[in-house]
C-alpha positions as CSV (number, residue, x, y, z in Angstrom):
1,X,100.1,90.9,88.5
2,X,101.3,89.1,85.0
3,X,102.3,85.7,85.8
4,X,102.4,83.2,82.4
5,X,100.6,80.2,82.6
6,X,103.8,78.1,83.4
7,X,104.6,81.0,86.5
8,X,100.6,80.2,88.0
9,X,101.1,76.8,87.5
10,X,104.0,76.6,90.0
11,X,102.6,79.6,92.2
12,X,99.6,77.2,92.5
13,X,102.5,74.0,93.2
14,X,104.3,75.9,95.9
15,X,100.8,76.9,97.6
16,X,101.5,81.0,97.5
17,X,99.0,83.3,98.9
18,X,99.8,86.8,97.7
19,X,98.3,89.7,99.3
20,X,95.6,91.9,97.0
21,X,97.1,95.1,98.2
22,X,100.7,96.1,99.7
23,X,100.8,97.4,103.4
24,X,100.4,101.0,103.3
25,X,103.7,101.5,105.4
26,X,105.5,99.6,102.0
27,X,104.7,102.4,100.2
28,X,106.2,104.7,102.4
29,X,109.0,102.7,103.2
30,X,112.6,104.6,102.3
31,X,114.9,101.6,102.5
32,X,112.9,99.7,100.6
33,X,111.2,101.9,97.7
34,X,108.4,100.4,95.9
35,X,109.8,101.6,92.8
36,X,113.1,103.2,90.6
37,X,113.8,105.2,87.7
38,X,116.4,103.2,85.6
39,X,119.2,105.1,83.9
40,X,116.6,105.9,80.4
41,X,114.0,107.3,83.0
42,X,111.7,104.1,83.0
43,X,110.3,103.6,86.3
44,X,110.7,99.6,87.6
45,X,108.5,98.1,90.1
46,X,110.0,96.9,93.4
47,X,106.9,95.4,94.7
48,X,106.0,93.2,91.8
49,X,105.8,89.2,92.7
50,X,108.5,87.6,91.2
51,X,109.2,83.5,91.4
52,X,112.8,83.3,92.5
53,X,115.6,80.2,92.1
54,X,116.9,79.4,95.6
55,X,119.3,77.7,94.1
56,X,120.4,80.2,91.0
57,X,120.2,79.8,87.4
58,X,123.8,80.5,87.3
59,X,124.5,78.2,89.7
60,X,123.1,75.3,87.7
61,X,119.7,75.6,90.0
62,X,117.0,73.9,88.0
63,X,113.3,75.2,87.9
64,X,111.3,72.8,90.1
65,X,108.5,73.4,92.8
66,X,111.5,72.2,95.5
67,X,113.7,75.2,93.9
68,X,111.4,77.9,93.9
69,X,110.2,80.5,96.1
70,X,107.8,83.5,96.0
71,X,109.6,87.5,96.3
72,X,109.0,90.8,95.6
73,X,111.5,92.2,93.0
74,X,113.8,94.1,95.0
75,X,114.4,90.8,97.2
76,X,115.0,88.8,93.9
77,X,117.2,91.4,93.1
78,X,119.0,92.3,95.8
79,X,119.4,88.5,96.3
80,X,121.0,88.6,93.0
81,X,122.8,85.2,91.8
82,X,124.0,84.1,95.2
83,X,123.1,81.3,97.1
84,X,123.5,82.0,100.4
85,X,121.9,84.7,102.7
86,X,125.0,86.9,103.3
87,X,126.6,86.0,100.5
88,X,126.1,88.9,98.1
89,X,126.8,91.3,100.6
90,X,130.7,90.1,100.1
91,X,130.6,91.9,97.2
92,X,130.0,95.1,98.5
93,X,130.8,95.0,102.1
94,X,134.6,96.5,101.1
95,X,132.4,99.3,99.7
96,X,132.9,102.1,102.5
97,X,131.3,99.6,104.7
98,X,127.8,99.9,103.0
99,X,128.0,103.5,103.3
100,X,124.3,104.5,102.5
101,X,123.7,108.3,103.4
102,X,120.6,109.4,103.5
103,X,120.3,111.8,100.9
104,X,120.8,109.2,98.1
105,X,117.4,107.8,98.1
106,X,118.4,104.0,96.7
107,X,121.8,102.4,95.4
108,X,122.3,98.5,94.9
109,X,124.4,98.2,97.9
110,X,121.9,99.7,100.3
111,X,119.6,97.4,98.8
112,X,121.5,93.8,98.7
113,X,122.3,94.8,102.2
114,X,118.5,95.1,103.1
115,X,117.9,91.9,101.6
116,X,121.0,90.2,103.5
117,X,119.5,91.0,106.4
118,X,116.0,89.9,105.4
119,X,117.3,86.6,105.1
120,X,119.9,85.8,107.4
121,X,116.7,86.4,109.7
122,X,113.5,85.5,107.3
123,X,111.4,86.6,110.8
124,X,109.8,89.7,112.2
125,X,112.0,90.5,115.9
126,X,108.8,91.8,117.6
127,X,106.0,89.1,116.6
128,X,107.9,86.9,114.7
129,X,105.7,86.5,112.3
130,X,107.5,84.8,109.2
131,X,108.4,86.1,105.7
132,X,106.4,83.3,104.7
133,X,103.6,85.3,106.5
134,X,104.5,89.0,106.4
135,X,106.3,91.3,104.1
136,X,109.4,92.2,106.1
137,X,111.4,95.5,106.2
138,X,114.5,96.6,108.8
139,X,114.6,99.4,111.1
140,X,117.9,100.9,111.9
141,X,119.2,101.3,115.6
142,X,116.9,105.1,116.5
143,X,120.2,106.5,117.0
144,X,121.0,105.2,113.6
145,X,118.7,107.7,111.4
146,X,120.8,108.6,108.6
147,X,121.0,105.5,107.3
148,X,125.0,105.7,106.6
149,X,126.4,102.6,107.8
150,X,124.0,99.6,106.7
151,X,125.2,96.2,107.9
152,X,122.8,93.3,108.4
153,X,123.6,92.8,111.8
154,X,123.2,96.4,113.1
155,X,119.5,96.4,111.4
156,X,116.4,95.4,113.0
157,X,114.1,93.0,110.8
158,X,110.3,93.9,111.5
159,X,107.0,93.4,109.7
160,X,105.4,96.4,108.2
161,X,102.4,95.9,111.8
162,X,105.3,96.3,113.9
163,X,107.0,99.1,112.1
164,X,106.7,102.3,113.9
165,X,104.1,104.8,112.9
């Protein structure tokens, strides 16, 4: 992990414990892929540990320990410059309905639709163990396995323990 010495100086203020190694289910995980291929064939981590504005940037957040949080990239991402849990999804939701088939293996409305989710419920539904505890992933309804229609309140938020083999 690269963190600068200003980034482990406020991982050491906010009192994060990062994991050595991811859960082996991460890695296998489809709707939430541990890395991309941008558009000039560059492959981007999903996985690394990022430190994330609660309050954005852009939304005149400042950089203190009370406005900062520990996430993996593709919940930083998928976060994006919105404030609220659900709020990015508003820019997508017209989208066919986050239509995410299957086939198409990520897109960035499947993925700020995973992360709505992740936060509007920041808890595993099974142990509920916390995201401050365990890495957190969603599980479709089992009738649901294509994966086409992708709305936070249709997915089921579980830690990668609960996850089914």
């Amino acid at each position: 992990m690269d963190f600068g010495p200003d980034r482990l100086t406020l991982l050491k203020d906010l009192g994060a414990t990062l994991a050595r190694d991811l859960h082996p289910k991460r890695i296998l995980d489809l709707l939430k892929p541990h890395e991309i291929q941008n558009d000039k064939g560059r492959r981007i981590s999903l996985t690394h540990a990022t430190v994330d504005h609660i309050v954005p940037e852009a939304g005149f957040g400042w950089t203190g320990v009370d406005n900062l949080v520990v996430a993996c990239q593709f919940c930083n991402q998928g976060r994006a410059i919105y404030r609220r849990d659900n709020e990015a999804i508003s820019t997508v939701i017209a989208s066919s309905a986050m239509a995410c088939p299957s086939w198409k293996p990520h897109s960035m409305p499947r993925q700020i639709g995973i992360v709505a989710a992740l936060l509007s419920k920041r808890r595993c539904d099974r142990c509920e163990a916390s995201a401050d505890r365990a890495e957190l992933t969603i599980l479709l309804g089992e009738e649901r396995t294509d994966l086409r229609w992708l709305t936070p309140w249709n997915a089921q938020v579980l830690c990668y323990d609960c996850l089914p083999d």
